[in-house]
N, C-alpha and C positions, 0 to 999 in steps of 0.2 A: 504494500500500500504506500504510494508515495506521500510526501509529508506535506504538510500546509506548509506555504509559505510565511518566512518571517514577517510578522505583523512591528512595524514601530511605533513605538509609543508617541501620543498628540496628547495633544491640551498642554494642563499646567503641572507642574511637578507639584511634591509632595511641598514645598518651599512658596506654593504661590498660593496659602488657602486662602488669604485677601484680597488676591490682585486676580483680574482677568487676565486669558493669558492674554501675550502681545500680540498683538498685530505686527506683523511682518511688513515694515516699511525700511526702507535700507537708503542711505544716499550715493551708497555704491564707493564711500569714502574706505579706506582701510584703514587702524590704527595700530599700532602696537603697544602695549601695555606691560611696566615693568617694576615688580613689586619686591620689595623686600622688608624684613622687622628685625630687630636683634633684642637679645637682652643681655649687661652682664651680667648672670648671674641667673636665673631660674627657679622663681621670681627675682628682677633686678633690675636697674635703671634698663628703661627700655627704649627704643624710637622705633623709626620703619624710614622707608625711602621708598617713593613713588615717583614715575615717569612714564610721560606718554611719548611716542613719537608717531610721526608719517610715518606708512611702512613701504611710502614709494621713493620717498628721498630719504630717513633715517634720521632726520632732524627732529628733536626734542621740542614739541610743544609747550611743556609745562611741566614743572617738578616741584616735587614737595620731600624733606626729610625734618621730621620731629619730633620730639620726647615727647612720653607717654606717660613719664614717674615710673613708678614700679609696678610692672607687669610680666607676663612671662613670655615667653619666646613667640608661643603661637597667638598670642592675643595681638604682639607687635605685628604679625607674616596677615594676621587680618586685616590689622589697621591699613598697612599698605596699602594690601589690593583694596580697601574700601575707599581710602585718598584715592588710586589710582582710577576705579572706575567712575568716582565722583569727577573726575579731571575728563576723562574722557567724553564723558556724557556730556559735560561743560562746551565740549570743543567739539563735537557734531554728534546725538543724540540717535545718529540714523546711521551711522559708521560700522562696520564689521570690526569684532576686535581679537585680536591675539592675546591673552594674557599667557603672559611670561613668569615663573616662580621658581624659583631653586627649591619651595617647600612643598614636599610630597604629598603630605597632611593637605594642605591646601587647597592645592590643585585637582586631586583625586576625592576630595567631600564637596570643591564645586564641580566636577565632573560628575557625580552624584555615584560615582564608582564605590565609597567608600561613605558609611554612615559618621556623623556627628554624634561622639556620644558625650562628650562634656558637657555640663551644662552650662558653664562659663564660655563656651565656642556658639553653643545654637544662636544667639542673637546676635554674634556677628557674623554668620554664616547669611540666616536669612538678612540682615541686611545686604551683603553683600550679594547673594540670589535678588532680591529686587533691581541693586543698582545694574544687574546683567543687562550686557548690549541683547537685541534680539539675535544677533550673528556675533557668536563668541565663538573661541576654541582656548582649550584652558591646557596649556604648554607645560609640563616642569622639565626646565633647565640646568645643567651642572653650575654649580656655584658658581664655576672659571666665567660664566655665563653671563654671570647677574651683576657684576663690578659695578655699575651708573645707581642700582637703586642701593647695592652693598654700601658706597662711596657715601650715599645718603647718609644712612644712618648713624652708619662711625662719624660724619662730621656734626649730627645733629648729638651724638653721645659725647661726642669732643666738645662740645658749647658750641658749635657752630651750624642751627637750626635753619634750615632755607624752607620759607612759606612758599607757598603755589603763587603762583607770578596772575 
């Protein structure tokens, strides 16, 4: 007996029980999107570094790296991508986006591959599912990868915080 065809899954995820899903409207822009958090210590002084760039010239739209106070590592790797997709959304709301992350965690719980079970994660997970492009692809990258938003955070941990422009 041959098999049914794979059926893929429509509508909203488990992440969108307030939100309709979206409407698929695209401006045909592409972005890239480039997050990172650190903490010393686990819980520790903590920050993140966020950038966007064109993904057809490679030019950085807009960056943000800044302390968080004391937090722990993955609380900072969310805050990122939540600057990050807030910056994006800011710069064309209709954009296809690439998010880029060195953190596995991340990347694979907004890929929906991978359940949230802390509870100190699920509300910045679901924020971070709202602020999703309608056209994402969620990347994790080798650290060697992620230097622009890594560079962030060490200098917003060194005193030297850069607000989003």
């Amino acid at each position: 007996m041959a098999r049914p065809p794979i059926v893929r899954q429509s509508g909203p995820s488990i992440f969108d029980e307030d939100k309709p899903a979206p409407v698929p409207v695209t401006s045909g822009r592409r972005l890239i999107v480039e997050a990172d958090g650190g903490s010393r210590g686990n819980p520790g002084p903590a920050a993140y570094g966020a950038l966007v760039r064109d993904a057809e010239t490679g030019e950085v739209l807009n960056s943000e790296g800044l302390t968080l106070g004391v937090a722990t590592n993955n609380v900072a790797e969310y805050s990122g991508l939540i600057a990050a997709l807030e910056m994006a959304q800011a710069i064309d709301p209709g954009a296809a986006v690439d998010v880029r992350m060195d953190s596995k965690l991340v990347i694979e719980q907004m890929a929906g591959r991978w359940k949230v079970k802390h509870p100190a994660m699920k509300p910045l997970a679901l924020k971070a599912q709202r602020l999703r492009p309608v056209q994402v692809t969620w990347t994790w990258v080798p650290r060697a990868e992620n230097k622009a938003a890594d560079a962030l955070v060490n200098a917003a941990l060194d005193g030297n915080p850069r607000p989003r422009g």
